[in-house]
Backbone bond lengths (Angstrom), bond angles and torsions (degrees), N, CA, C in turn:
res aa  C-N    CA-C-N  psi(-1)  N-CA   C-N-CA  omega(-1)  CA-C   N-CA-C  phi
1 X - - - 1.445 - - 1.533 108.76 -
2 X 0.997 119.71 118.21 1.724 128.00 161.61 1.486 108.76 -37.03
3 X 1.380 104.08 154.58 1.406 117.54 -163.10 1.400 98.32 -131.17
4 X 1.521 120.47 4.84 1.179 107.01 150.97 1.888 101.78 -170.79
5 X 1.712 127.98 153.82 1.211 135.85 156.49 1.102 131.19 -118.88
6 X 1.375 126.75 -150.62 1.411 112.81 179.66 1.412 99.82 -124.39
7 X 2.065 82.50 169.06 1.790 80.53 -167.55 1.210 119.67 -50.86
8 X 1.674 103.27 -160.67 1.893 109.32 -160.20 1.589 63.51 -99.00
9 X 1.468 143.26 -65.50 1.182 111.54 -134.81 1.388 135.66 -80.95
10 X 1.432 117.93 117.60 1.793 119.30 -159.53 1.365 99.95 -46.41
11 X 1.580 110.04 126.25 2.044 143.28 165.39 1.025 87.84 96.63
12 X 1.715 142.91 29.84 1.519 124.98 152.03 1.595 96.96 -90.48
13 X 1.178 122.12 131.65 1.613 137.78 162.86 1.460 101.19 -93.40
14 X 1.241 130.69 -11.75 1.638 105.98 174.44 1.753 117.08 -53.35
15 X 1.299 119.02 142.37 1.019 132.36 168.70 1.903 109.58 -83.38
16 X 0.908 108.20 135.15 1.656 103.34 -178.96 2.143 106.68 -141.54
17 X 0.597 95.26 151.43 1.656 102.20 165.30 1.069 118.81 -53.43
18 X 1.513 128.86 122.67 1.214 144.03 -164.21 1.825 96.16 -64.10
19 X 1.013 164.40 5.23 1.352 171.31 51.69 1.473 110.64 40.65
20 X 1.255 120.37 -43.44 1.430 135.08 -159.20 1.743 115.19 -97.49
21 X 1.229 117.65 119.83 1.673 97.17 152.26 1.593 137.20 -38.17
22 X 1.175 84.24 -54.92 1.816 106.25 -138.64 1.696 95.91 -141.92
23 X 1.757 107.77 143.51 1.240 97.84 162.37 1.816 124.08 -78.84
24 X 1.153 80.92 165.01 1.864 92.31 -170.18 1.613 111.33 -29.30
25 X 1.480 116.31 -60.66 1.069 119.21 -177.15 1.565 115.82 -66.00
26 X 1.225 118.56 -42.65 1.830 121.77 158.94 1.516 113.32 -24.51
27 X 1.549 96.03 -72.32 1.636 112.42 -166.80 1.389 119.59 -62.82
28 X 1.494 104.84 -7.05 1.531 118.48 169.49 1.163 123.02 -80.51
29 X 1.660 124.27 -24.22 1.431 139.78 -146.45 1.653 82.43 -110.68
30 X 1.380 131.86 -6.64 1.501 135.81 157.72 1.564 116.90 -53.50
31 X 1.358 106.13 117.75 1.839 85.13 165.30 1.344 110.31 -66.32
32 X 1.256 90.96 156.51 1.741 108.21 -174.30 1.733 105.92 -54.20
33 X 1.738 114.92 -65.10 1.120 113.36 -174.85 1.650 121.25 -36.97
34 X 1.837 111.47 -28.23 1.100 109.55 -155.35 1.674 105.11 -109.87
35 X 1.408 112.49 -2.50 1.261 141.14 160.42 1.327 96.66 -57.74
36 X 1.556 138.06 -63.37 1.121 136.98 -161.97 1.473 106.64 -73.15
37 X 1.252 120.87 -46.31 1.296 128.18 -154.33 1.834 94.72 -62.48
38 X 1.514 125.66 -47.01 0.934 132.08 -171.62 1.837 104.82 -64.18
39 X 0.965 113.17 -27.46 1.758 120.26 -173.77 1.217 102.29 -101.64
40 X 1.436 137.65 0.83 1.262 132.56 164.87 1.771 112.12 -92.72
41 X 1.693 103.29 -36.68 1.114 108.05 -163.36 1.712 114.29 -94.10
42 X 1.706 122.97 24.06 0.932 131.14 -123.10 1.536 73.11 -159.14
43 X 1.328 133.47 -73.50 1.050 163.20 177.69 1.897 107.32 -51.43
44 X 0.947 95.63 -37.04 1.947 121.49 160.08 1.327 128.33 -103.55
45 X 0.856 83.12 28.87 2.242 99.84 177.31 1.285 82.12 23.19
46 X 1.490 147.92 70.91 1.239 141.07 127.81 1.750 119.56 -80.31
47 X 1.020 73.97 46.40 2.129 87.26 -175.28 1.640 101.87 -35.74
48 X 0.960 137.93 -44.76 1.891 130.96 -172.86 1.447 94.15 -55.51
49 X 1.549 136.02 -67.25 1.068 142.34 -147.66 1.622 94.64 -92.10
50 X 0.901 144.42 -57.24 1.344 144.60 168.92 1.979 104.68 -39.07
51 X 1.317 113.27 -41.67 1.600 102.77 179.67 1.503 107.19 -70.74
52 X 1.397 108.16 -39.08 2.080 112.68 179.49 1.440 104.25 -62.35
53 X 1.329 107.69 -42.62 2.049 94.42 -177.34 1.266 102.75 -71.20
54 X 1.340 126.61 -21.37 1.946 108.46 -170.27 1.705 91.31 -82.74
55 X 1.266 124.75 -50.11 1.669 119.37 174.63 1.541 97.07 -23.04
56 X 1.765 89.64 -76.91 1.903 86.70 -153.72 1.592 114.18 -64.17
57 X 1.128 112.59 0.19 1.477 113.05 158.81 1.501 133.04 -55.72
58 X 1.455 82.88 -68.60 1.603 101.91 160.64 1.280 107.53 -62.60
59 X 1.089 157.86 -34.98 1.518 140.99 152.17 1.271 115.60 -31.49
60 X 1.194 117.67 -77.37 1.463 137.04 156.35 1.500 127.08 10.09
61 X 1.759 96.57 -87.29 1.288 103.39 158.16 1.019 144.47 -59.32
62 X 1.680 118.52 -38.56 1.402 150.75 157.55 1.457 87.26 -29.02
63 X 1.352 134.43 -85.26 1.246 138.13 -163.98 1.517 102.90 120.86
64 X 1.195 138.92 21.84 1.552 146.82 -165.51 0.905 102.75 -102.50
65 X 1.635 129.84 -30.20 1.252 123.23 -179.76 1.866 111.34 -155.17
66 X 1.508 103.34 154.48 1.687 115.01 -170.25 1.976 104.70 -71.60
67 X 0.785 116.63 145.32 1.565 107.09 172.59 1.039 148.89 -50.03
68 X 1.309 149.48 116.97 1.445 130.93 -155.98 1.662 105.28 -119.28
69 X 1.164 106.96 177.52 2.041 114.68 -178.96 1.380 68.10 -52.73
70 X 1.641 79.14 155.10 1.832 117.28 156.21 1.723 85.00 -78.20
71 X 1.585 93.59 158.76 1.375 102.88 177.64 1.969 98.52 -109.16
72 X 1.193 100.20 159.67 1.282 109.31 171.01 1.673 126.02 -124.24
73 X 1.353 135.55 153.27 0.986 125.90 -145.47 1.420 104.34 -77.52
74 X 1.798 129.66 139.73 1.548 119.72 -172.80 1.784 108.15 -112.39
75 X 1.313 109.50 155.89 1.727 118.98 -165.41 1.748 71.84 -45.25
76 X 1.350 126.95 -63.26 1.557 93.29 -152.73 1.195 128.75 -103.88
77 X 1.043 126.11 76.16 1.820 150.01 -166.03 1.418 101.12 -117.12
């Protein structure tokens, strides 16, 4: 297994630690609230809701789209 790839966000070439989303400066351009939501839900093997916050992340930063609630994990995920 690689010990490290590149960021999530498509035309970043940073290499980062397989540990990591996003490079430093990426994961910054996250709102905070939704920064968390992804490290909570990630952190809670809520994998359904944890895959929609890294999307709307990458939206986010991407610039494709305005921010939405962090999502949280639902009874049926």
């Amino acid at each position: 297994m690689s010990k490290h790839h590149s960021c999530a966000i498509p035309g970043c070439n940073h290499m980062i630690p397989a540990s990591r989303l996003m490079c430093r400066d990426h994961w910054f351009e996250v709102p905070g609230p939704l920064r968390h939501a992804i490290n909570s839900t990630w952190k809670n093997g809520e994998i359904g809701a944890y895959r929609r916050n890294v999307e709307e992340a990458v939206r986010v930063v991407s610039g494709t789209e305005p921010a939405a609630e962090p999502e949280a994990e639902d009874a049926a995920d």
